[in-house]
OpenMM code with the backbone's topology and positions (N, CA, C; nanometers):
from openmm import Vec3, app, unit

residues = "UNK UNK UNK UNK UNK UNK UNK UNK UNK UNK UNK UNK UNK UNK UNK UNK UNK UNK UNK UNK UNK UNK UNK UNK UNK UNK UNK UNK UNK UNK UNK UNK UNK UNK UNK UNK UNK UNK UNK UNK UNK UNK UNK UNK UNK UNK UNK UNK UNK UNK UNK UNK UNK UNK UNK UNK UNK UNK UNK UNK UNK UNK UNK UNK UNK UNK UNK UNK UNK UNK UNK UNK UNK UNK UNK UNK UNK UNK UNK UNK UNK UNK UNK UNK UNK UNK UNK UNK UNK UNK UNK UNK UNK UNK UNK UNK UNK UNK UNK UNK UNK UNK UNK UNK UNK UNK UNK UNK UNK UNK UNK UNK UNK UNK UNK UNK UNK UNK UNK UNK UNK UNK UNK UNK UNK UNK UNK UNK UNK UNK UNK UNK UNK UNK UNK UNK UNK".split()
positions = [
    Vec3(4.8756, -2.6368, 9.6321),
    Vec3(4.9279, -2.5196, 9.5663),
    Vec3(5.0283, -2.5601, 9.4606),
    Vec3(5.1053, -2.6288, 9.5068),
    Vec3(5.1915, -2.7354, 9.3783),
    Vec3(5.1289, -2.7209, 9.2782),
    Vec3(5.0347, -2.8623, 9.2655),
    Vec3(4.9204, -2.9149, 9.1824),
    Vec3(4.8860, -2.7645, 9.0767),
    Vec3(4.8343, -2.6755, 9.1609),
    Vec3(4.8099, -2.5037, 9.0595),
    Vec3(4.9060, -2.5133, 9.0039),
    Vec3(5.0347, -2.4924, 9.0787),
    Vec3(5.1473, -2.4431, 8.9836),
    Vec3(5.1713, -2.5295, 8.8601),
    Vec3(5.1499, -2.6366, 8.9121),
    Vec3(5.1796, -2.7470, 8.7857),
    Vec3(5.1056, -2.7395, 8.6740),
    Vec3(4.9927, -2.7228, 8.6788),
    Vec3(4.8769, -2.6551, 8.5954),
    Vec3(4.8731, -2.5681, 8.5825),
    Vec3(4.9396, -2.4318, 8.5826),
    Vec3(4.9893, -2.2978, 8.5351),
    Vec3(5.0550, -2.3189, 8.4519),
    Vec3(5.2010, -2.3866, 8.4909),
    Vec3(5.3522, -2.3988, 8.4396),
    Vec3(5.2636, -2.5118, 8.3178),
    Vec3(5.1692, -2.5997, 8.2786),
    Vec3(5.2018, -2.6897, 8.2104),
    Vec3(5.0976, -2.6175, 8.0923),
    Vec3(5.0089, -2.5387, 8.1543),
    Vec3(4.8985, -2.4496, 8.0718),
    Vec3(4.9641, -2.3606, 7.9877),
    Vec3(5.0951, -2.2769, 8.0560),
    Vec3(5.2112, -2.1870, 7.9705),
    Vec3(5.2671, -2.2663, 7.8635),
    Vec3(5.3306, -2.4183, 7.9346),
    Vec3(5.3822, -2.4841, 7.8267),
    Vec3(5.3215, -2.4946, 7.6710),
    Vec3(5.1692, -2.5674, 7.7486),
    Vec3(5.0762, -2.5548, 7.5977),
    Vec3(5.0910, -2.4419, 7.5224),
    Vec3(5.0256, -2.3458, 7.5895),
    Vec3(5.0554, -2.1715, 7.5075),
    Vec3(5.1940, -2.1599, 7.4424),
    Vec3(5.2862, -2.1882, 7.5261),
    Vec3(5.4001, -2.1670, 7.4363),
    Vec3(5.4360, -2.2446, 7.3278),
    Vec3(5.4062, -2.3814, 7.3425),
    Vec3(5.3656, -2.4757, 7.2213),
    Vec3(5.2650, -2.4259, 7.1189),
    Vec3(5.1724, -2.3760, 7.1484),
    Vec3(5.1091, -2.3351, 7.0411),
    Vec3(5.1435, -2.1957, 6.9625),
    Vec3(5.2160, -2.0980, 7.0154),
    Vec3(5.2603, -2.0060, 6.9472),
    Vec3(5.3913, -2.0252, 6.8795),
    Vec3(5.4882, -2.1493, 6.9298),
    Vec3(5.5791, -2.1709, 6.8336),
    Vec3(5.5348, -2.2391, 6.7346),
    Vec3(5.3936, -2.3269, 6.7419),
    Vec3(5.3723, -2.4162, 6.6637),
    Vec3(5.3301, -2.2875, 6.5109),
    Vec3(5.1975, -2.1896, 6.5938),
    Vec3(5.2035, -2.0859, 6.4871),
    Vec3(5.3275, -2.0255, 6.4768),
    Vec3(5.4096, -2.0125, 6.5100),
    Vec3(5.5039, -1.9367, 6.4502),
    Vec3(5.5831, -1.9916, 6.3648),
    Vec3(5.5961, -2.1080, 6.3558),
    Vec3(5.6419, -2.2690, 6.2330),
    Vec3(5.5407, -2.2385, 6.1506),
    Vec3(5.4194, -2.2532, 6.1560),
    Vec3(5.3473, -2.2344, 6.0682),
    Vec3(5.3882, -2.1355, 6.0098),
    Vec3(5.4033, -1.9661, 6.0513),
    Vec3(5.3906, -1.8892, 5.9478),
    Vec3(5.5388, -1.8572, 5.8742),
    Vec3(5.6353, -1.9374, 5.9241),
    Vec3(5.7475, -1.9281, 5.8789),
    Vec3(5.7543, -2.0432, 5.7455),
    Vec3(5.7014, -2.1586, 5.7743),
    Vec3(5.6299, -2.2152, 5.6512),
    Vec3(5.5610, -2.1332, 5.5428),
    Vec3(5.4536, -2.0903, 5.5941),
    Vec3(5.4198, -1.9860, 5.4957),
    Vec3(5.4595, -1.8893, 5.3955),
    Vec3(5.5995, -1.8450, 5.4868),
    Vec3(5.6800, -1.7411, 5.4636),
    Vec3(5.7619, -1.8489, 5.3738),
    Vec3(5.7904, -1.9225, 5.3755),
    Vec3(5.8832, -2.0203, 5.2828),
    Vec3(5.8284, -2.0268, 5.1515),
    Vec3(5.7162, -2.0640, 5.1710),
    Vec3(5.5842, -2.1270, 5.0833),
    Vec3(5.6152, -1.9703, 4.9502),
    Vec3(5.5278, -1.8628, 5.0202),
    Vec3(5.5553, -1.7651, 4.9733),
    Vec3(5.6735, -1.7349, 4.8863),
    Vec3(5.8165, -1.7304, 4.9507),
    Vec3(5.9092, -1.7152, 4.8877),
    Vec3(5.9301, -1.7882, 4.7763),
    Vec3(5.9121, -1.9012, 4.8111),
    Vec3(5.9374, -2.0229, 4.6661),
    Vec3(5.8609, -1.9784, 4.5542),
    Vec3(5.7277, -1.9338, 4.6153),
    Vec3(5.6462, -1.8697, 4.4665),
    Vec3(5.7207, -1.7515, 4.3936),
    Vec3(5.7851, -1.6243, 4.5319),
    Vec3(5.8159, -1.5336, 4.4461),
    Vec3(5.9451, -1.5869, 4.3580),
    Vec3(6.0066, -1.6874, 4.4019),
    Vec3(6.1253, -1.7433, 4.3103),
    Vec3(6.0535, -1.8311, 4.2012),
    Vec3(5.9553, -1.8766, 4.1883),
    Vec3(5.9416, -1.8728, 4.0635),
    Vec3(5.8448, -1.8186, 3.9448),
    Vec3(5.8035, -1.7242, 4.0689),
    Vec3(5.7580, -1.6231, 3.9623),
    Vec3(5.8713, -1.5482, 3.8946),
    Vec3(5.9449, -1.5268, 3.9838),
    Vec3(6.0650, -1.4898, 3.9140),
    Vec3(6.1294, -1.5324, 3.8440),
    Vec3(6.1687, -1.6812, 3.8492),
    Vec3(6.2326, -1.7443, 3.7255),
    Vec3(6.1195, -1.7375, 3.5741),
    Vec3(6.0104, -1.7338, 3.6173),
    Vec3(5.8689, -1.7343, 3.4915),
    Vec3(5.9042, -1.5799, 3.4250),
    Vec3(5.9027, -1.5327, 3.5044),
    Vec3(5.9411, -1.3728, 3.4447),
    Vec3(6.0926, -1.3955, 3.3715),
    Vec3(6.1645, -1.4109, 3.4047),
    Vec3(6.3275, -1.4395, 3.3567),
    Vec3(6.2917, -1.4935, 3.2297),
    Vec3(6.2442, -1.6411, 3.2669),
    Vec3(6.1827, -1.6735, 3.1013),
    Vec3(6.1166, -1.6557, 2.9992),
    Vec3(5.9785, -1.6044, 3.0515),
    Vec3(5.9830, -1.4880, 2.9517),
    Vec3(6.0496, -1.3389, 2.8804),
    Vec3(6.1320, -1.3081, 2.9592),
    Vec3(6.1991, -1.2231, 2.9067),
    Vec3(6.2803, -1.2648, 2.8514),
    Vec3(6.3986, -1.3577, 2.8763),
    Vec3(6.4391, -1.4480, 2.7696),
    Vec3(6.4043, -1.4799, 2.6509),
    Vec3(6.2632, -1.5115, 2.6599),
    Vec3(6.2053, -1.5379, 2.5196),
    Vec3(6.2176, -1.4251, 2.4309),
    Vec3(6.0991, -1.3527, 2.4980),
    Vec3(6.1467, -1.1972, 2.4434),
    Vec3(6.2210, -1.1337, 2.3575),
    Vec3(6.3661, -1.1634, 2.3950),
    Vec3(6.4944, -1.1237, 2.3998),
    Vec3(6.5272, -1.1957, 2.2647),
    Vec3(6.5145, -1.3577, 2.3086),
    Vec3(6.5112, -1.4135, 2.1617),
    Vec3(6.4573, -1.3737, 2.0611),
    Vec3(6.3512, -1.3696, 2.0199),
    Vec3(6.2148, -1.3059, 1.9841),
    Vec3(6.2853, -1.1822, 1.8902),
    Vec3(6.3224, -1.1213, 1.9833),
    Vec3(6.3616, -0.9864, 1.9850),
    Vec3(6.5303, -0.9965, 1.8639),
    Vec3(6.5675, -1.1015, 1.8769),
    Vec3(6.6905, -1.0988, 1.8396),
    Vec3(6.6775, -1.1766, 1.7191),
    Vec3(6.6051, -1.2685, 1.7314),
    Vec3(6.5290, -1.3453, 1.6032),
    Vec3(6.4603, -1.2485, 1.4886),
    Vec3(6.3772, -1.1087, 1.5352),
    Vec3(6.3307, -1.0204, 1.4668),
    Vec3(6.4545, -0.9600, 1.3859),
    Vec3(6.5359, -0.8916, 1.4800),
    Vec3(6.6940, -0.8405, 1.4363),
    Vec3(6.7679, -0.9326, 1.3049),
    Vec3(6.7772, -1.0321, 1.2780),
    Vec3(6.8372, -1.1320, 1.2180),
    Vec3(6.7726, -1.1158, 1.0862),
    Vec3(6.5878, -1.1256, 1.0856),
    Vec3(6.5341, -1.1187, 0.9952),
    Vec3(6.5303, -0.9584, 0.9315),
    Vec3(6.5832, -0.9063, 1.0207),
    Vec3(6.5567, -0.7399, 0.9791),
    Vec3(6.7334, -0.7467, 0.8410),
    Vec3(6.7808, -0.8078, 0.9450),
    Vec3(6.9178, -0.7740, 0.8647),
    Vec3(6.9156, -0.9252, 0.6987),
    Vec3(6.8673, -0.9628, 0.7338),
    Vec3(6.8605, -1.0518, 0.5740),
    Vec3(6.7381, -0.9629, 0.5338),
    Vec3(6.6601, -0.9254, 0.5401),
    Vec3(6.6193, -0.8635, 0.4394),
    Vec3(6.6700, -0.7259, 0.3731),
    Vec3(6.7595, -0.6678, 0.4273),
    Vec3(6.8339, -0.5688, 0.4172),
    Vec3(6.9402, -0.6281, 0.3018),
    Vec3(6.9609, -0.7615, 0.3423),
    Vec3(7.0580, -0.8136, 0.2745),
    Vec3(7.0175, -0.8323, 0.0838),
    Vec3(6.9161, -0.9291, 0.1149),
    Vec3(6.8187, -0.9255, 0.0073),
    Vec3(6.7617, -0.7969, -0.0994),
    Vec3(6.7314, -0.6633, -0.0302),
    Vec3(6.7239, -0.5276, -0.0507),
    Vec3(6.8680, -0.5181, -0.1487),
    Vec3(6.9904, -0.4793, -0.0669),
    Vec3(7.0978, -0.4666, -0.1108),
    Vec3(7.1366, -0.5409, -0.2768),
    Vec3(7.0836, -0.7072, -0.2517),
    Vec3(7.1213, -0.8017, -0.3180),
    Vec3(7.0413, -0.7362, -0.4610),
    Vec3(6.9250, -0.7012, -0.4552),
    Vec3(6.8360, -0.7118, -0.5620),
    Vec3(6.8793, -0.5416, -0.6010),
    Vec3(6.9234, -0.4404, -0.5592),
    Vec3(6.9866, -0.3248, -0.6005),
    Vec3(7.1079, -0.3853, -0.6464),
    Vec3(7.1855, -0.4750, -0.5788),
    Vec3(7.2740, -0.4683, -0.7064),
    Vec3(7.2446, -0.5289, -0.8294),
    Vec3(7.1292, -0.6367, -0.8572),
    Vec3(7.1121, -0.7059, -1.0003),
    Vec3(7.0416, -0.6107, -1.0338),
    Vec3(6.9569, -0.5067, -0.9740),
    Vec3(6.9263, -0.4033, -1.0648),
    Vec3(7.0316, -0.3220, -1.1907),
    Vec3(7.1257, -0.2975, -1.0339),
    Vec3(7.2352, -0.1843, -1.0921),
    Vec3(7.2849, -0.2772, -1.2449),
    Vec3(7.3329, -0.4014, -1.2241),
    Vec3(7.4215, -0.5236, -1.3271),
    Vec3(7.3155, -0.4947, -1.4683),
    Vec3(7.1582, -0.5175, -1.3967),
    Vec3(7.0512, -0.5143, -1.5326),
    Vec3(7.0827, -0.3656, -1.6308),
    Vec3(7.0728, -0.2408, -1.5355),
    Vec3(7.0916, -0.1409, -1.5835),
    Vec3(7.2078, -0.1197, -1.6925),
    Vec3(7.3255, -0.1742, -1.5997),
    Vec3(7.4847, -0.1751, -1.7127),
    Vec3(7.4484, -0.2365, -1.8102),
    Vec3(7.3754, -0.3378, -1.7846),
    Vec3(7.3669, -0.4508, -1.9553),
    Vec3(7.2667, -0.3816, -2.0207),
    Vec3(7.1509, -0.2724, -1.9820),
    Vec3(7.0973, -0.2209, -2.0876),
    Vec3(7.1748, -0.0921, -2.1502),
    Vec3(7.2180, -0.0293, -2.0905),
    Vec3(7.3496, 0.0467, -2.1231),
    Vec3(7.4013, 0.0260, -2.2602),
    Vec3(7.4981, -0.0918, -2.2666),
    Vec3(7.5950, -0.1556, -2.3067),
    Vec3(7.4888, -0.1903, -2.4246),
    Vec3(7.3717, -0.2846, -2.4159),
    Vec3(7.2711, -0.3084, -2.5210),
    Vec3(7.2819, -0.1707, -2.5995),
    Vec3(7.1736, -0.0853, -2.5242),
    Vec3(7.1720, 0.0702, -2.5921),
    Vec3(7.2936, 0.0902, -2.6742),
    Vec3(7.3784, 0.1673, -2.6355),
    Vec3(7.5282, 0.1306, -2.7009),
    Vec3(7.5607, 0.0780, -2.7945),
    Vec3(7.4897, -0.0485, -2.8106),
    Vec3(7.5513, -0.1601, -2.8818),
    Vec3(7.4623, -0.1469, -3.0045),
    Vec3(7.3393, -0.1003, -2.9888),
    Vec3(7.1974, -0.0299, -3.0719),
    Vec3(7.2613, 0.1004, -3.1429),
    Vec3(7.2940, 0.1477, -3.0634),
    Vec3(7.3156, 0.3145, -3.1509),
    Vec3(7.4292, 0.2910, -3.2124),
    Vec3(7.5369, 0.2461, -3.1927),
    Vec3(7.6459, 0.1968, -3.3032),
    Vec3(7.6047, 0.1393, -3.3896),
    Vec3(7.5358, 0.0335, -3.4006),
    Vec3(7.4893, -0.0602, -3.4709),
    Vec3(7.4140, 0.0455, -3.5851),
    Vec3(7.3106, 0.1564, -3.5318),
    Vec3(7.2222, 0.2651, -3.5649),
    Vec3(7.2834, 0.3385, -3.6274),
    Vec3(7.4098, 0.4148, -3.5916),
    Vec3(7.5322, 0.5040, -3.6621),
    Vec3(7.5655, 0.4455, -3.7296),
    Vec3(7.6014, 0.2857, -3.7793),
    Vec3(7.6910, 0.2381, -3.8369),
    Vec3(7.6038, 0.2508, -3.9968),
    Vec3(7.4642, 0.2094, -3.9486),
    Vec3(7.3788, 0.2142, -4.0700),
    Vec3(7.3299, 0.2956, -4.1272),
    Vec3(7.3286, 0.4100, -4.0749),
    Vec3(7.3159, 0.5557, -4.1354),
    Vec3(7.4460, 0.6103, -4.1913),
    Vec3(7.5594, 0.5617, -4.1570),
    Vec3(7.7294, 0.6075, -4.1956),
    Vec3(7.7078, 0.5503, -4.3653),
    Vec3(7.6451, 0.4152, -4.3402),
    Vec3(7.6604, 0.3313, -4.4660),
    Vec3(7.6130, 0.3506, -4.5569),
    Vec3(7.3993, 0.3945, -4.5043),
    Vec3(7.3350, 0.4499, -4.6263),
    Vec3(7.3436, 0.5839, -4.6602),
    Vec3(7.4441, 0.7385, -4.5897),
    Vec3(7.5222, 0.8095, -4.6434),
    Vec3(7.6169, 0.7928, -4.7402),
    Vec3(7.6794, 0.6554, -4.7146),
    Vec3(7.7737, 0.6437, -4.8049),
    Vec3(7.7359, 0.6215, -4.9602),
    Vec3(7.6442, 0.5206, -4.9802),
    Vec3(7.5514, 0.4944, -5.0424),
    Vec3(7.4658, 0.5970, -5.0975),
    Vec3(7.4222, 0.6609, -5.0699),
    Vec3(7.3390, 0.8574, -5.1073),
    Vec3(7.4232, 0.9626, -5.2049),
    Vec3(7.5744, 0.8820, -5.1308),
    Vec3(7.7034, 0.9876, -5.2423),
    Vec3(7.7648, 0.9099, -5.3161),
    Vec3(7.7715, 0.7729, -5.3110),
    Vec3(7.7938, 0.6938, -5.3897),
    Vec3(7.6862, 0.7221, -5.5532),
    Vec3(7.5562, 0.7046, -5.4859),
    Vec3(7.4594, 0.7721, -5.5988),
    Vec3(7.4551, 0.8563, -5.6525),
    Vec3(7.4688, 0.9456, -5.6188),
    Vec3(7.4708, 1.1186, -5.6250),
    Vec3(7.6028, 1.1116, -5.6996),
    Vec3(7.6876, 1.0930, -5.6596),
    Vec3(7.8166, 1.1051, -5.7376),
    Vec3(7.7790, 0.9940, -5.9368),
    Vec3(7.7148, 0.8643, -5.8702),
    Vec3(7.6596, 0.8669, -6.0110),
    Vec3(7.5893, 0.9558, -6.1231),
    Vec3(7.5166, 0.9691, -6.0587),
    Vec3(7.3799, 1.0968, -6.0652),
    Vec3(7.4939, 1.2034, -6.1667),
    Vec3(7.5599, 1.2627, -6.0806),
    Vec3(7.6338, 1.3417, -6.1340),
    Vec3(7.7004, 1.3504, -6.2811),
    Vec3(7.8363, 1.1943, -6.2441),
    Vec3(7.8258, 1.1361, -6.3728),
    Vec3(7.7817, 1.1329, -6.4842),
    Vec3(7.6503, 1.0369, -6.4830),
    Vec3(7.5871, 1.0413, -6.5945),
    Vec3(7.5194, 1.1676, -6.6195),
    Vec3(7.4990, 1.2668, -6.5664),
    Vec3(7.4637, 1.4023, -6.6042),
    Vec3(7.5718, 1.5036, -6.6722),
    Vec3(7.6718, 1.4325, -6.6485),
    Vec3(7.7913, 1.4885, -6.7345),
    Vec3(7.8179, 1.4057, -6.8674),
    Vec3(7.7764, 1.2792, -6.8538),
    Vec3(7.7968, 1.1934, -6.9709),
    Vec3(7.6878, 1.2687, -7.0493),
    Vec3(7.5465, 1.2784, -7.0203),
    Vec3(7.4552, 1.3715, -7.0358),
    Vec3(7.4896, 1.4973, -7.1797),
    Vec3(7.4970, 1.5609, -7.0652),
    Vec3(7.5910, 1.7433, -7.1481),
    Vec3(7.6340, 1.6854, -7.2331),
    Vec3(7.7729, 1.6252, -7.2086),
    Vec3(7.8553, 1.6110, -7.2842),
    Vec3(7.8246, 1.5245, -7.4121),
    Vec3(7.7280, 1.4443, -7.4420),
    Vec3(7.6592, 1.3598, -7.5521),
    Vec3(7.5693, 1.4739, -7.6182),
    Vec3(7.4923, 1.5798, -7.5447),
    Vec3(7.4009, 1.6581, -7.5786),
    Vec3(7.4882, 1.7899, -7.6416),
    Vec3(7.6107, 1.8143, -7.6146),
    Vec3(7.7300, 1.9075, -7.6449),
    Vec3(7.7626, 1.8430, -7.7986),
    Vec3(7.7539, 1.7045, -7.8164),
    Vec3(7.8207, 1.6437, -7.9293),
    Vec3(7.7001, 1.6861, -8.0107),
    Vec3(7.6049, 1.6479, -7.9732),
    Vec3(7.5034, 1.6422, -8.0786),
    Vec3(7.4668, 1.7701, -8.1144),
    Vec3(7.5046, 1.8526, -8.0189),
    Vec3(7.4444, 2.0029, -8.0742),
    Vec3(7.5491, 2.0673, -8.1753),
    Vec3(7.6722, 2.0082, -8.1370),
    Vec3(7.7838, 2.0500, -8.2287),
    Vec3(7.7649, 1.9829, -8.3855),
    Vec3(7.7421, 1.8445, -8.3852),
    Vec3(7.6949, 1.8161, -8.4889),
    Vec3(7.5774, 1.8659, -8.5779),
    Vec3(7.4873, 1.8641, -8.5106),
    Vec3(7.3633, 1.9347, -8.5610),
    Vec3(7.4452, 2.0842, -8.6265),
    Vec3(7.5019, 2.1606, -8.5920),
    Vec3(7.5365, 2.2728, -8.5912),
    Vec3(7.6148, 2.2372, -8.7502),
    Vec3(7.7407, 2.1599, -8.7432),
    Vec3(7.7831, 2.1103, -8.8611),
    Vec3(7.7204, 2.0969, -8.9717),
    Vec3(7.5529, 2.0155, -8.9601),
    Vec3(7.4841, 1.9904, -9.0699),
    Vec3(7.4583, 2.0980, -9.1110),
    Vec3(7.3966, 2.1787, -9.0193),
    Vec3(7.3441, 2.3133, -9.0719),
    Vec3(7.4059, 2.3772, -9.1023),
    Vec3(7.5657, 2.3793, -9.1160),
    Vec3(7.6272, 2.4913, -9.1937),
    Vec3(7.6655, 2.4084, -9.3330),
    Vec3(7.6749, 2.3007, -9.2941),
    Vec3(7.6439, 2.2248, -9.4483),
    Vec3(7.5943, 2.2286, -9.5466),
    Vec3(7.4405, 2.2180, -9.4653),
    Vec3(7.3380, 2.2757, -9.5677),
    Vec3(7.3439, 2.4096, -9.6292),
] * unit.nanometer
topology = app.Topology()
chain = topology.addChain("A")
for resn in residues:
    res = topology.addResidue(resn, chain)
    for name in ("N", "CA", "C"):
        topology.addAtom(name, app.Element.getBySymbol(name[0]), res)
């Protein structure tokens, strides 16, 4: 009856050996497992990281071209003043030469005049003379 017991008690032992052994096993498993979800998780982290970079790298380029935008409105605006100032510099130039060949128009005209008085006044002599002969005669 011993002998049974001994072979009960050593048959339990096995059994109980083998369910701690599975139960190591699945706690392994369970390890195994975890380590993946940690680095799936760190894989995820890093890509989002990237992302983020990515993301912030886009931002950077958003703002220099804004910059660039800005930059080229103002050499617009600078181009604009200097045609301005050109223009300006045209229509004075434009006034100045129409002031001049006015001046020039009455400068003439005032000749004009002149000799239209030298005119009369030669044509006044001669008619007076003429007039002389004929009472002469």
């Amino acid at each position: 009856m011993r002998w049974f017991g001994n072979i009960t008690r050593c048959f339990c032992n096995i059994t109980h050996c083998f369910f701690n052994s599975a139960r190591c096993f699945f706690n392994i498993m369970r390890c195994f497992f975890n380590i993946m979800y940690c680095f799936c998780n760190i894989t995820h982290c890093f890509f989002n990281s990237a992302r983020c970079f990515f993301n912030i790298m886009r931002c950077f380029f958003i703002i220099m071209r804004c910059f660039f935008n800005i930059a080229h409105c103002f050499f617009n605006i600078t181009r604009c003043f200097c045609n301005i100032i050109s223009s300006t510099s045209r229509v004075v130039s434009a006034t100045s030469r129409i002031v001049s060949s006015t001046a020039r128009v009455v400068s003439s005209t005032s000749c004009v005049v002149s000799s239209t008085s030298r005119i009369v006044s030669s044509t006044s002599r001669v008619v007076s003379a003429t007039s002389r002969v004929v009472s002469a005669t």
